[in-house]
C-alpha positions, -999 to +999 in steps of 0.1 A: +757-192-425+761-199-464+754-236-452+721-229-438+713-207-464+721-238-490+702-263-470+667-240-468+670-235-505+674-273-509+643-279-487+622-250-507+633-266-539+625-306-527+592-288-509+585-272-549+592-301-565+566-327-541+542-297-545+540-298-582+542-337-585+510-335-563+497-314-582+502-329-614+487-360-600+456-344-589+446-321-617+466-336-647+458-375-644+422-389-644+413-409-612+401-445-612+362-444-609+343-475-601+318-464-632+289-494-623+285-477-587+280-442-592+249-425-583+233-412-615+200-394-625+186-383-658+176-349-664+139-362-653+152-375-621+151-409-629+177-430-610+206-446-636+231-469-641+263-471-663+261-509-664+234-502-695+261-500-717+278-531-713+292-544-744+290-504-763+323-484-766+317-452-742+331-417-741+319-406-710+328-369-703+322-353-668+312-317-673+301-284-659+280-262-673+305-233-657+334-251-675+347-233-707+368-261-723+335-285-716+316-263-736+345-255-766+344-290-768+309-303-768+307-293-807+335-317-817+319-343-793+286-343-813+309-343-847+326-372-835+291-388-822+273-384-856+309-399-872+303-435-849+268-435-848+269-467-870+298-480-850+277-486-818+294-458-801+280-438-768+288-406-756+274-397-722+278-366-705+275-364-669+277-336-646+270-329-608+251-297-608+214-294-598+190-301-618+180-271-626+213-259-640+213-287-659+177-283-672+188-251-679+220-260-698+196-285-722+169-262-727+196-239-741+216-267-762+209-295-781+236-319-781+227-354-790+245-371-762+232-387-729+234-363-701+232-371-669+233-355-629+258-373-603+244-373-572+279-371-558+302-345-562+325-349-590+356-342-564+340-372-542+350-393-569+385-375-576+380-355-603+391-318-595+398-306-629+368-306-658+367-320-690+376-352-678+369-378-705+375-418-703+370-438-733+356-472-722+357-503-744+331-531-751+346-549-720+341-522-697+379-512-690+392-476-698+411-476-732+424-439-723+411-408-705+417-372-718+423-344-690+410-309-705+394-305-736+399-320-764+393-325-807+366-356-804+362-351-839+399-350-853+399-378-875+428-396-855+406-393-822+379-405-844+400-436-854+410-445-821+376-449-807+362-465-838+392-491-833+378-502-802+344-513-814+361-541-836 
């Protein structure tokens, strides 16, 4: 009996263990995105393409307007924006609501970054947790991603970014 017992405690414990790795994975680590084929709008319904920034540093942050940490951290963002301005530096923000949540969100705010509406579900392209931020260099790779919010405008931050525009 004590040997069943162990063995079931094992199996919870393995079970636990895959569980939480899974999780990690899917809520703790950005996923690839093939950026240059999403679907994107602006806030006028214009159709849009990522490829417009080839050659520019990006910080391109996928938001919700529901999202508490996207919104403590939008401040910092704009900081960090007005910091690179001269360093040829874009911050987009884009976000898969309607379009009248977003219109919404911008007639309410004024942030200086580039917003605009995925026409596919953020979780169709993998991401299940919000802020999720990738830092793009001029050659179009990720130099990082940031799951969660973050200080955009901490001068450290503010260094690495600017360091990839050399």
């Amino acid at each position: 009996m004590n040997r069943r017992r162990l063995l079931l405690n094992l199996s919870l414990v393995l079970v636990a263990v895959v569980a939480g790795i899974a999780l990690y994975y899917r809520y703790r680590v950005p996923p690839e995105i093939a950026f240059g084929k999403l679907a994107l709008q602006t806030p006028a319904g214009q159709p849009q393409s990522l490829n417009q920034y080839a050659g520019k540093v990006v910080v391109l942050n996928f938001w919700a307007s529901w999202c508490a940490d996207c919104l403590r951290e939008m401040p910092s963002m704009a900081y960090a924006q007005q910091q690179l301005a001269a360093d040829n530096v874009e911050f987009v923000c884009i976000t898969d609501e309607t379009p009248e949540k977003l219109d919404l969100f911008l007639s309410r705010n004024q942030y200086p970054f580039t917003f605009y509406r995925s026409l596919t579900a953020h979780k169709s392209n993998g991401i299940h947790a919000l802020p999720c931020t990738y830092v793009i260099d001029r050659s179009g790779k990720v130099a990082y991603s940031v799951m969660g919010s973050t200080a955009w405008d901490d001068p450290e931050q503010v260094k690495r970014i600017r360091a990839l525009t050399r």
